[in-house]
C-alpha positions as CSV (number, residue, x, y, z in Angstrom):
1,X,1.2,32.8,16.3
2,X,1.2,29.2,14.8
3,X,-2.1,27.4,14.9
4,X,-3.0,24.0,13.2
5,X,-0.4,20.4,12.8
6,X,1.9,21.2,10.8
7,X,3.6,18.8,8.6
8,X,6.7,18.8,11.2
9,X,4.5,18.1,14.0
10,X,2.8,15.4,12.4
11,X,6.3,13.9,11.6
12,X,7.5,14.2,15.2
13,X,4.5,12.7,16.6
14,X,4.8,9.7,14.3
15,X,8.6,9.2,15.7
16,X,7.2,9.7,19.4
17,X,4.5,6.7,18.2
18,X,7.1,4.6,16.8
19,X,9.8,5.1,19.6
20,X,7.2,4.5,22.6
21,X,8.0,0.8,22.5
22,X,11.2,-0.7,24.4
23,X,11.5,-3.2,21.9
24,X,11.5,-0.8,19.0
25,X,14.6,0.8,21.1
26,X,16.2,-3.1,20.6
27,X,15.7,-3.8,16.9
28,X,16.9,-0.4,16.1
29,X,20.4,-1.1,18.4
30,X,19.7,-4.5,16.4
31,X,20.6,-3.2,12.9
32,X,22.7,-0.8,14.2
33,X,25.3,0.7,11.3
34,X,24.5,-2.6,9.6
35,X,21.7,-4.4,7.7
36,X,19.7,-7.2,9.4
37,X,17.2,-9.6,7.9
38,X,13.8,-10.2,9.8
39,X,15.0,-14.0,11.0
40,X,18.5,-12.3,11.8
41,X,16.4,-9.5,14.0
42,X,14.2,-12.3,15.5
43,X,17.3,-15.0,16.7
44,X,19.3,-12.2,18.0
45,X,17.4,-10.6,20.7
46,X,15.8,-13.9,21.5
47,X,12.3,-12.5,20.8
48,X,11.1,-16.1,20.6
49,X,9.4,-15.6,24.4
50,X,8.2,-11.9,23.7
51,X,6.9,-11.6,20.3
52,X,6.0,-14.2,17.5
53,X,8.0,-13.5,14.1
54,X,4.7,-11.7,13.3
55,X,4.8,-9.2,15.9
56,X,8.1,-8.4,14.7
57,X,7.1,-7.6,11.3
58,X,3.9,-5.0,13.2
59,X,7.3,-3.9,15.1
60,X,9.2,-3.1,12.1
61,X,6.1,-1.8,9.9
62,X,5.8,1.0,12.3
63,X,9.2,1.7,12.3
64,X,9.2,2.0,8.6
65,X,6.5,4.1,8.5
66,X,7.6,6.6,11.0
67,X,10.6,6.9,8.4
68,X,13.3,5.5,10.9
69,X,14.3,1.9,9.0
70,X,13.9,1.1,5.3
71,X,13.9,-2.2,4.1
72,X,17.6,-2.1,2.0
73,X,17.1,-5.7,0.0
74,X,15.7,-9.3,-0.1
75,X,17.5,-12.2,1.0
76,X,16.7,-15.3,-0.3
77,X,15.4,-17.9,2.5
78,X,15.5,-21.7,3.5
79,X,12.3,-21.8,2.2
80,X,12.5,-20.0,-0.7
81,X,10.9,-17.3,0.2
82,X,12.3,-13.9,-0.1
83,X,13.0,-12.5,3.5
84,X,13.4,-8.9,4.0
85,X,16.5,-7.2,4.9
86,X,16.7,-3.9,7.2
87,X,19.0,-0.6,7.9
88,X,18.1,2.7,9.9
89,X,17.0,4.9,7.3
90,X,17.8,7.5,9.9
91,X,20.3,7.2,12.7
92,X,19.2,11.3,14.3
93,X,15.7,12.9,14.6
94,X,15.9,16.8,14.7
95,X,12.8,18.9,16.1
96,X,12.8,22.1,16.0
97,X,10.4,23.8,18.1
98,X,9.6,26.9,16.0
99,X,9.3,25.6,12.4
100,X,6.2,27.0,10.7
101,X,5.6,29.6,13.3
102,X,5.5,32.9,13.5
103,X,7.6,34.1,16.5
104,X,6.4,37.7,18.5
């Protein structure tokens, strides 16, 4: 009988947090097989209307942290500034329903 989170379910609920948003869904078809930077992200879904540059960055964060993009380098910016550059850090998410149980 499996009782308790287990690590794997605490992984797959962090994907299922990530992935709830439609506009996650677009940045990751965004960076695709390829590596974006954040303004690159931003100009090419036109996110100008939805989101602020900021809410991008909240977008991407929780992507990171659910394990699903990795920032891959820095790009140096107009401004000087180092801007961040993104790729899928995983392109599949696996779940398999019986890890860490016991099956009867």
């Amino acid at each position: 009988m499996c009782h308790g989170q287990s690590q794997a379910l605490r992984e797959v609920q962090r994907c299922i947090r990530a992935l709830h948003c439609p506009t996650r869904w677009r940045i990751i078809q965004c960076i695709g097989a390829e590596e974006r930077s954040t303004r690159e992200i931003f100009e090419e879904l036109g996110l100008g209307e939805e989101i602020s540059l900021a809410g991008l960055y909240y977008h991407l964060s929780a992507l990171k942290g659910a394990g699903i993009v990795e920032v891959a380098s820095y790009r140096e910016s107009k401004a000087g500034t180092p801007e961040k550059v993104w790729r899928l850090k995983t392109r599949r998410i696996v779940i398999d329903l019986l890890e860490d149980c016991e099956v009867k």
